[in-house]
C-alpha positions as CSV (number, residue, x, y, z in Angstrom):
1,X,18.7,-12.0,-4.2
2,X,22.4,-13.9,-3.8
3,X,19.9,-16.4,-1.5
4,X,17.3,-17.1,-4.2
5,X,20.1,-17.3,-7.6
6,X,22.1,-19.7,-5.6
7,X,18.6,-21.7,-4.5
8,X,17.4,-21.8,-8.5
9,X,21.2,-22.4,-10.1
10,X,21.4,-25.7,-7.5
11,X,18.0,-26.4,-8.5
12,X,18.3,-26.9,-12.2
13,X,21.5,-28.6,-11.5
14,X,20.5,-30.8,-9.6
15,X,16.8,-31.7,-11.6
16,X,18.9,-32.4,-14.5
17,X,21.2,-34.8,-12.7
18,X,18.0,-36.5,-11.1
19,X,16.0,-36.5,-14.5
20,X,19.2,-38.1,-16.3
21,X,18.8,-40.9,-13.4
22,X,15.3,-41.8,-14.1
23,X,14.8,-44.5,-16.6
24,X,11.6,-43.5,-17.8
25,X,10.6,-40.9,-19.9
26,X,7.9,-39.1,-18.8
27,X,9.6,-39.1,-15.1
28,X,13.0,-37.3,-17.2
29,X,10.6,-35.2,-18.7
30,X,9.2,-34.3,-15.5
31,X,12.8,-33.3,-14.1
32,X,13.9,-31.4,-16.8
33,X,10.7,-29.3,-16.9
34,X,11.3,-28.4,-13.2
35,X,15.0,-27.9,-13.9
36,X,14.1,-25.4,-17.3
37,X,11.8,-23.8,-14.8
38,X,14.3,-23.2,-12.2
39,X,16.6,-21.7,-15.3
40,X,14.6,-19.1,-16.4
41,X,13.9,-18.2,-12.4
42,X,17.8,-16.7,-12.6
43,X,16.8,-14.8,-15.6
44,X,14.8,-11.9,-14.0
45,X,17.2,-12.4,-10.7
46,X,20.4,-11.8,-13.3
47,X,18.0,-8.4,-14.9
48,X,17.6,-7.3,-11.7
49,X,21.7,-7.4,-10.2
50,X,21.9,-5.8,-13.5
51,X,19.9,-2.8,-13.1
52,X,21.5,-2.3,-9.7
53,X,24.9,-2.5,-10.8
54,X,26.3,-5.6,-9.5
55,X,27.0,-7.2,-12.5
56,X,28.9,-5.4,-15.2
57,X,27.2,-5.7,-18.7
58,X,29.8,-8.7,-20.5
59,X,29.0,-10.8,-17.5
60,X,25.7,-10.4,-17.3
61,X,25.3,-10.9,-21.2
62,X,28.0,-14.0,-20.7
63,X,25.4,-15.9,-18.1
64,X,22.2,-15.0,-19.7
65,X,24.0,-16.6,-22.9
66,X,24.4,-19.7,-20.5
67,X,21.0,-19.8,-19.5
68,X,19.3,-19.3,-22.9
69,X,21.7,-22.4,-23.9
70,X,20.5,-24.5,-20.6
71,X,16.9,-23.7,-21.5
72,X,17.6,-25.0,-25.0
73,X,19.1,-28.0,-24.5
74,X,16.9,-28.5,-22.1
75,X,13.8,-28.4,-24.3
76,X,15.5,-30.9,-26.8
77,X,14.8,-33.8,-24.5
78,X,11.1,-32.8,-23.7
79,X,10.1,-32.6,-27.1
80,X,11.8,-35.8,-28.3
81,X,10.2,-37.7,-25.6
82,X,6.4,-36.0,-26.3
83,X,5.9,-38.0,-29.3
C-alpha cells in the first residue's frame, strides 16, 4: 500500500510538472487529466490506512483536504482550455 501511494503521489507530481512544460493545450490538458487521475488513486489508498489504523483521523482528514484541493485546481485548467 506504502508502494502504490508513493507510485501515484510521484505521479501526479510529476504529470503536472510535465503538463506545465507542454506548450499546447490539449497536450497540458492531457497531463493534468492523468495527473487528477493519479490524485484521486491516493484517495481510496488514504481510506484504506485509515480503516487500519495507520493514520490517525486529523492527518488523514489534513491529506484528503490536500487532495480534494489538487483535484480542484487541477480541473480549473481542463475546463478553461475545453472551450
Amino acid at each position: 500500500m506504502t508502494d502504490q501511494l508513493n507510485r501515484a503521489s510521484l505521479s501526479f507530481s510529476a504529470n503536472i510538472a510535465e503538463g506545465n512544460g507542454r506548450r499546447h493545450a490539449k497536450d497540458r490538458t492531457h497531463f493534468f487529466l492523468i495527473a487528477r487521475g493519479s490524485a484521486l488513486e491516493c484517495v481510496p489508498l488514504l481510506e484504506l490506512a485509515k480503516w487500519k489504523g495507520l493514520l490517525e483521523d486529523a492527518f488523514h482528514a489534513d491529506l484528503k483536504s490536500r487532495l480534494d484541493e489538487i483535484g480542484a485546481m487541477l480541473s480549473g485548467p481542463m475546463k478553461n482550455k475545453a472551450g
